[in-house]
ZAMARGU-4260 file (C-alpha; in steps of 0.2 Angstrom, whole numbers, plus 5000, padded with zeros to 4 digits):
<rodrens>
0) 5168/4669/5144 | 5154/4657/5148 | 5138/4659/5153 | 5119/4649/5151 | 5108/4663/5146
5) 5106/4674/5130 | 5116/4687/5127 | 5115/4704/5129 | 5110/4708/5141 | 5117/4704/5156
10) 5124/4723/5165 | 5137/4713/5173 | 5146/4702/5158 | 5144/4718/5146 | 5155/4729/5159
15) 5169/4715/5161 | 5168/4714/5142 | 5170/4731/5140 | 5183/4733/5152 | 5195/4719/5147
20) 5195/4725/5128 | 5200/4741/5134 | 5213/4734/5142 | 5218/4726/5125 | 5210/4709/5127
25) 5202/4699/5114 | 5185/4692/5122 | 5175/4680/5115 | 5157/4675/5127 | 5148/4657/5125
30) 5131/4660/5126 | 5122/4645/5130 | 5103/4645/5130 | 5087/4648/5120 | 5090/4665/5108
35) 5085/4668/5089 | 5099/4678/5085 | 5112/4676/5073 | 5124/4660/5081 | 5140/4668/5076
40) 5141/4689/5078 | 5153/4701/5085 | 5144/4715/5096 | 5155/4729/5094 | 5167/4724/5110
45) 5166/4704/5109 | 5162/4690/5097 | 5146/4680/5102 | 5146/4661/5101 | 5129/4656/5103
50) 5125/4638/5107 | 5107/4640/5104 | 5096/4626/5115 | 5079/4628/5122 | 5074/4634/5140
55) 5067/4619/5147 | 5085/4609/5142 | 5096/4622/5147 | 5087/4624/5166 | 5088/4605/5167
60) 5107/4605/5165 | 5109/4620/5176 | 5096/4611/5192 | 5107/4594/5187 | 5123/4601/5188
65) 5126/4597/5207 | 5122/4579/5202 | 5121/4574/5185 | 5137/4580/5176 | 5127/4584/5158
70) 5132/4602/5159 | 5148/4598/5162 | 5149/4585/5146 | 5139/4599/5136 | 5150/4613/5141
75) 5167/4605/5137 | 5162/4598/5120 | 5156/4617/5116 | 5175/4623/5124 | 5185/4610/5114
80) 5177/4615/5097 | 5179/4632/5100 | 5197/4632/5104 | 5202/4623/5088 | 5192/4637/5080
85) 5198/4652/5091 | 5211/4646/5101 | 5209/4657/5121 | 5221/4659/5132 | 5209/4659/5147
90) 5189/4652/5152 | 5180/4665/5162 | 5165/4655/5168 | 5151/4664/5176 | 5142/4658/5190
95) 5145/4642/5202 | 5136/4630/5192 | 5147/4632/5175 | 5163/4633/5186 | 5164/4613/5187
100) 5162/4611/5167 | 5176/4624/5165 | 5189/4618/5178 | 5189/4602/5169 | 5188/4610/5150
105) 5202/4622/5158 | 5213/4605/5163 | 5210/4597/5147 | 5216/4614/5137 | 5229/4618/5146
110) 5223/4636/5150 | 5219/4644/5167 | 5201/4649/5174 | 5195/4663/5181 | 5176/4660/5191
115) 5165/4675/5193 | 5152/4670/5207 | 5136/4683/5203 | 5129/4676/5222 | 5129/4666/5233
120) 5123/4649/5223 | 5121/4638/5238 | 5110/4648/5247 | 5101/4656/5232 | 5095/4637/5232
125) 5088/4634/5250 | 5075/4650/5241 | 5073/4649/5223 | 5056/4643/5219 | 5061/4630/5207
130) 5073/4621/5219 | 5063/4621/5233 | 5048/4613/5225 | 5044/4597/5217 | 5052/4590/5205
135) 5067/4602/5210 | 5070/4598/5228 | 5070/4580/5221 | 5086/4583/5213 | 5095/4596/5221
140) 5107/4593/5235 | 5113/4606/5246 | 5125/4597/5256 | 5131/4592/5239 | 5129/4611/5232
145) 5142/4616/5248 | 5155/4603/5244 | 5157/4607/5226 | 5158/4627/5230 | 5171/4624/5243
150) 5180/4611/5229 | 5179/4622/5214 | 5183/4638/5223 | 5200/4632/5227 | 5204/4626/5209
155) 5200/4638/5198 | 5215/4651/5196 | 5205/4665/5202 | 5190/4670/5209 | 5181/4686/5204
160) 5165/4692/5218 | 5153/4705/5218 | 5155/4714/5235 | 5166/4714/5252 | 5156/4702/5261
165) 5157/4688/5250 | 5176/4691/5249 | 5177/4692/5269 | 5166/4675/5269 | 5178/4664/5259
170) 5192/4670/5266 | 5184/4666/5281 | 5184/4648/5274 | 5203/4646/5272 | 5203/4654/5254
175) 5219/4664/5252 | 5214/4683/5250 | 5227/4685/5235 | 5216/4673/5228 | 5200/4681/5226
180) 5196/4699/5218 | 5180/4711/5221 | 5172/4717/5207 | 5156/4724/5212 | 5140/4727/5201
185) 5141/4748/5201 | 5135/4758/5187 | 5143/4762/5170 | 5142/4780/5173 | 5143/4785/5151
190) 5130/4770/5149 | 5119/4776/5160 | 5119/4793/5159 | 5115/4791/5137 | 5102/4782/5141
195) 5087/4794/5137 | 5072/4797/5148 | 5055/4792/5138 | 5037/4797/5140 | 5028/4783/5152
200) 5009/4780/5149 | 5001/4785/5165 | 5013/4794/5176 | 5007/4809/5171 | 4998/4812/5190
205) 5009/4818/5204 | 5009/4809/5215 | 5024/4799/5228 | 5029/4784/5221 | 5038/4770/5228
210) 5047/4758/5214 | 5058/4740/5214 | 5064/4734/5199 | 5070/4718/5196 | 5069/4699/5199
215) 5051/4691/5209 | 5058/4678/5216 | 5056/4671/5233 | 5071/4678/5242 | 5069/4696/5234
220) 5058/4701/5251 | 5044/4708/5240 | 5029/4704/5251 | 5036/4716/5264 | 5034/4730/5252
225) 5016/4725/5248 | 5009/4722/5266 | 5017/4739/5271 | 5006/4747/5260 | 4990/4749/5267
230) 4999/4758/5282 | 5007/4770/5269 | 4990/4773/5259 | 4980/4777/5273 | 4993/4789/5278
235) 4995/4796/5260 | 4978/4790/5250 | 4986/4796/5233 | 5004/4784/5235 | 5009/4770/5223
240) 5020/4757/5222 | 5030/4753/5206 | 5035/4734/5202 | 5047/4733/5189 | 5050/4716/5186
245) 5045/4698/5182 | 5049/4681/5191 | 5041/4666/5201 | 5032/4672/5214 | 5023/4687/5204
250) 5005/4681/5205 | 5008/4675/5223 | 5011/4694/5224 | 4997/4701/5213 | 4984/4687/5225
255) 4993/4697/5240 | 4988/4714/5232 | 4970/4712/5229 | 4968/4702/5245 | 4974/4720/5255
260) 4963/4730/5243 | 4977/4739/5236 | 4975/4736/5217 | 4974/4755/5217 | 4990/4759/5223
265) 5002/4743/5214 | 5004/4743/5196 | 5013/4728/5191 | 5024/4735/5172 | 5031/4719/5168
270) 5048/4715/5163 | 5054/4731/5154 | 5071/4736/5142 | 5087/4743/5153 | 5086/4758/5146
275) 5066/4759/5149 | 5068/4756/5170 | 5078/4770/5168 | 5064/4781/5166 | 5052/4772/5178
280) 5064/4779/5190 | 5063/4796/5185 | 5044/4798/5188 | 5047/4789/5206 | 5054/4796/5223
285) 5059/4781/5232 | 5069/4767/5228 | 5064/4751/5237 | 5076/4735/5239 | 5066/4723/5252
290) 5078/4708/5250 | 5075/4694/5265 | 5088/4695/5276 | 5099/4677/5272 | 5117/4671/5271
295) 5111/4674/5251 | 5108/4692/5252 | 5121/4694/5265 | 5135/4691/5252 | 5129/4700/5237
300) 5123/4717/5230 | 5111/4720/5215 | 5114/4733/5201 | 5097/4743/5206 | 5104/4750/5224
305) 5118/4761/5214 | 5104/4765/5199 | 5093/4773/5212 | 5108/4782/5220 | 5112/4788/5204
310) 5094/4793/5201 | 5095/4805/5217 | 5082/4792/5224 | 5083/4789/5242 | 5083/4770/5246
315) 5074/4762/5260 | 5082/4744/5260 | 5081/4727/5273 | 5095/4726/5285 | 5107/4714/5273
320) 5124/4715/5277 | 5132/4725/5261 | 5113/4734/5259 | 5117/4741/5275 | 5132/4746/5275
325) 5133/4755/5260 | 5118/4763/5262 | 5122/4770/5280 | 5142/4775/5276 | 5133/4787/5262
330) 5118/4792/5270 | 5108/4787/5254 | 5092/4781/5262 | 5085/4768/5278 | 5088/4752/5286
335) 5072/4744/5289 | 5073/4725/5299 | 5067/4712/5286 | 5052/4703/5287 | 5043/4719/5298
340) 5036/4727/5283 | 5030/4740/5296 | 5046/4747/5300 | 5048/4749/5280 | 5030/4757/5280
345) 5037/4770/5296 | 5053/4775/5285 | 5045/4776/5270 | 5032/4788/5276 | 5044/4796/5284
350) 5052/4799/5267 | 5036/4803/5259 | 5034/4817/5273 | 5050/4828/5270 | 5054/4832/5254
355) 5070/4840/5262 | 5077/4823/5266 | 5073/4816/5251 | 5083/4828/5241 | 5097/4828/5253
360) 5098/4807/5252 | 5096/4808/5236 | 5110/4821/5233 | 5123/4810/5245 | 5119/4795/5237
365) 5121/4800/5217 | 5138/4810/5225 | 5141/4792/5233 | 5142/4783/5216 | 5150/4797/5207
370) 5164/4798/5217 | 5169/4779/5220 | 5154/4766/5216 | 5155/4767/5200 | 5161/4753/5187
375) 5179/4763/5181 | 5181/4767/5201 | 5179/4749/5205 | 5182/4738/5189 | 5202/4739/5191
380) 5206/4720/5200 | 5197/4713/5186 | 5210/4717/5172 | 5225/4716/5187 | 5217/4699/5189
385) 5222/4695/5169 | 5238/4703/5168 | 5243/4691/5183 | 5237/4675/5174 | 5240/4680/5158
390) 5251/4694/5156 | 5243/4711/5146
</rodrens>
């Protein structure tokens, strides 16, 4: 497995670890990216390989990637090396960007690859901050972006996607659907449920509490959230809203804040420890997920929407296509319009209002993701997807 970041964590690569060494795999991952760890360890499930570089080299290679074929130079050297060392019978590269580097590493080896697309990488671009703003927009070509998605698609030998949507659209495209296989990012229920609930400075208060956790990025909706607040506050003085997070747009939001006068009802915690959000969402009663409504969002789903189910926290989510649907088939929460943060303010009041249709949400919605969104309900076509290229 390859991917450009430290690791752990990342929710999603631990679980396809996990799941393939149960299955009787040997997996090793290629970490690429800044980390002070040892460069060579095994975790328990998979040997770590890291190839140790700095931030600001390993996000120029990733924004050049569409252009400039550094990456892909960097990433085969890193593969050939390995497989003299630990020869692999398959690449599993994750996320669009690496897929180029790989195909070609793949085609030189002799082995077959398996893409995992985490999003929707084209689209994420036309809203990450760092793409669309100088130097970034400089270099990143969208047209170019679509080409290589709809080229490396087709030649990797399998394509792993997070939800139905994303699926439905590549298909849509001419991709056969015995090609591609959905592994969605549900919850590891034994994971989750040993995770311990810790003491949190300063929620002692009752009081209802909204929370998001997660990425600040522009695409993640979260200005809704905030300019729905005043309308919520006036109807319950006492209400606070719970930011879990870190990312780009964070002190565009905390400007926003105190330009409302709601610095008394936003408490911004920072990026926080897995285990440790699990315990924000404890002390809180609603789970937020404003995500702008855009062919990005429309074709992914992130881990938090099945965390708060689980939590018995009823959701209140924007109108993005799996959001939705989910949400509604379990009756978890409510379907707000993105970009009208008082429609979110209505429902979340609403919410705040009956305790008795918080709990029932809640109920439906941790049922929900014990009964089928779960990783082992829903993790299956992963090792189907190996056994087919590999054999077991």
């Amino acid at each position: 497995m390859v991917l450009d970041h430290s690791y752990p964590p990342d929710l999603r690569v631990e679980n396809e670890v996990r799941t393939l060494v149960s299955a009787g795999y040997e997996v090793t991952v290629l970490a690429i990216g800044p980390d002070i760890r040892p460069a060579n360890e095994h975790s328990g499930y998979a040997r770590i390989i890291r190839a140790r570089i700095p931030a600001q080299f390993r996000n120029k290679m990733r924004g050049l990637s569409g252009s400039f074929p550094f990456l892909d130079w960097y990433v085969g050297f890193l593969l050939t090396r390995l497989n003299r060392e630990l020869p692999f019978d398959a690449v599993h590269a994750h996320d669009l960007y690496l897929f180029g580097a790989c195909i070609k590493a793949g085609k030189r080896l002799g082995v077959p690859v398996v893409g995992d697309m985490h999003e929707n990488w084209v689209e994420a671009l036309r809203h990450y901050k760092w793409s669309t703003s100088i130097p970034g927009k400089w270099v990143v070509d969208l047209d170019k972006w679509q080409q290589l998605e709809d080229k490396w698609t087709r030649e990797v030998d399998h394509l792993i996607v997070v939800i139905e949507e994303m699926a439905e659209r590549l298909s849509s495209n001419g991709l056969p659907a015995k090609h591609i296989t959905t592994v969605p990012n549900t919850i590891h229920l034994d994971d989750f449920k040993s995770w311990p609930l810790q003491h949190l400075g300063g929620f002692d208060e009752l009081r209802p509490r909204l929370i998001y956790t997660g990425g600040m990025d522009g695409h993640r909706g979260l200005e809704d959230v905030i300019l729905a607040m005043p309308t919520i506050a006036k109807r319950h003085p006492s209400v606070e809203l719970v930011l879990v997070g870190d990312g780009a747009v964070q002190p565009d939001l905390r400007a926003l804040v105190t330009s409302l006068g709601m610095n008394e009802h936003v408490v911004f915690t920072g990026w926080q420890d897995q285990q440790r959000v699990k315990s924000y969402m404890a002390a809180c009663d609603i789970g937020i997920i404003p995500h702008k409504k855009t062919v990005h969002t429309d074709h992914t789903i992130p881990h938090k929407l099945f965390h708060y189910m689980y939590m018995e926290l009823p959701c209140v989510v924007s109108d993005c296509k799996p959001l939705k649907r989910i949400v509604e088939e379990t009756n978890a929460g409510l379907v707000y319009t993105s970009g009208k943060p008082e429609e979110l303010a209505k429902h979340a009041i609403t919410l705040i209002d009956s305790s008795e249709m918080r709990k029932k949400m809640g109920v439906a919605g941790a049922a929900a993701v014990k009964d089928r969104y779960n990783w082992n309900a829903t993790s299956g076509g992963l090792v189907s997807a190996y056994r087919s290229l590999i054999g077991s």
